[in-house]
C-alpha positions in Angstrom: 22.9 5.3 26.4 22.7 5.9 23.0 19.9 4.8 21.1 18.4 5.6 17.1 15.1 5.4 16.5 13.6 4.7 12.8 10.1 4.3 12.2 9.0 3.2 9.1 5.7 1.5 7.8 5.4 -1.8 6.2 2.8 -3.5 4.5 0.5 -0.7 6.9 2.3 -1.8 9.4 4.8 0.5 11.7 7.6 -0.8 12.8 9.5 1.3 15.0 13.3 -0.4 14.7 16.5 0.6 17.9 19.5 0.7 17.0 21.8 1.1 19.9 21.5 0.4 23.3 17.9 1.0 24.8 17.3 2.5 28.1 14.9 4.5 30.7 15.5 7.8 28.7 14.2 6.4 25.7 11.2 5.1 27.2 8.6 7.3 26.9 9.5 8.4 23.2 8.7 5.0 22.8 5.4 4.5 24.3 4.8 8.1 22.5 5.4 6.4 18.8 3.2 3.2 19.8 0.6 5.1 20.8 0.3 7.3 17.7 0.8 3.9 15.6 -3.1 3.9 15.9 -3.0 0.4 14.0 -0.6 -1.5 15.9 3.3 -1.2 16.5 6.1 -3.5 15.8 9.4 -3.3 17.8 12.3 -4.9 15.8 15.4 -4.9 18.5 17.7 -6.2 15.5 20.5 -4.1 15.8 20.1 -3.6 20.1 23.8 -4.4 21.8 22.9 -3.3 25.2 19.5 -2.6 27.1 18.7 -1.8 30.7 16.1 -3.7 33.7 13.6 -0.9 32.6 14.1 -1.5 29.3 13.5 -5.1 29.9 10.9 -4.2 32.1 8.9 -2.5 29.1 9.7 -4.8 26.5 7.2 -7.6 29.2 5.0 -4.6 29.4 4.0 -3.7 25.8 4.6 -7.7 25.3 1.4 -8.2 27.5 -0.1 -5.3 25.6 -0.1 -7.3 22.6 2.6 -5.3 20.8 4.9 -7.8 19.1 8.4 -7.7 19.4 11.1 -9.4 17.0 14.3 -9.9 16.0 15.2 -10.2 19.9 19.0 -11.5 20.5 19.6 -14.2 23.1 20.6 -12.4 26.1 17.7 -10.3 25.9 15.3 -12.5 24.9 16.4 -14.4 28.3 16.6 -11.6 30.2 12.9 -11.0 29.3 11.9 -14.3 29.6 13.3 -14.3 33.4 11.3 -11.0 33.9 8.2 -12.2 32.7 8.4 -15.3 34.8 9.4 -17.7 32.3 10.4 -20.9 31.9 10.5 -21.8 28.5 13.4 -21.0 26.0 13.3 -19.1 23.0 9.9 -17.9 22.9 
């Protein structure tokens, strides 16, 4: 899987956007960049076409962390909400 990472900080906030499709491989880079964001992390998963069940699996865990996530299409966002146990839509 192929997957580009730009981080990038706004309004002292960083937001750490994927491009690409998100998998296991990726997943330790990533918990590498949220933990150096000392003052909080934003995942924006605009421009991700394709992720894997431990990618979903991470997105519920830094979601429980308190690490907010946006720009989340459908599919995912479902797929997520499944994983996390669930049963509303769209949240």
């Amino acid at each position: 899987m192929t997957l580009r990472i730009e981080r990038t900080i706004t309004r002292g906030i960083v937001v750490i956007r994927l491009i690409g499709q998100l998998g296991a491989e990726h997943l330790e880079e990533l918990k590498t960049l949220i933990i150096e964001s000392d003052r909080g992390a934003v995942l924006d998963l605009e421009e991700v076409d394709l992720i894997d069940v431990q990618g979903v699996r991470f997105l519920v865990s830094v979601q429980r962390d308190g690490i907010e996530v946006r720009n989340v299409c459908p599919y995912i966002r479902e797929w997520v909400n499944r994983a996390r146990g669930d049963k509303s839509e769209g949240s």
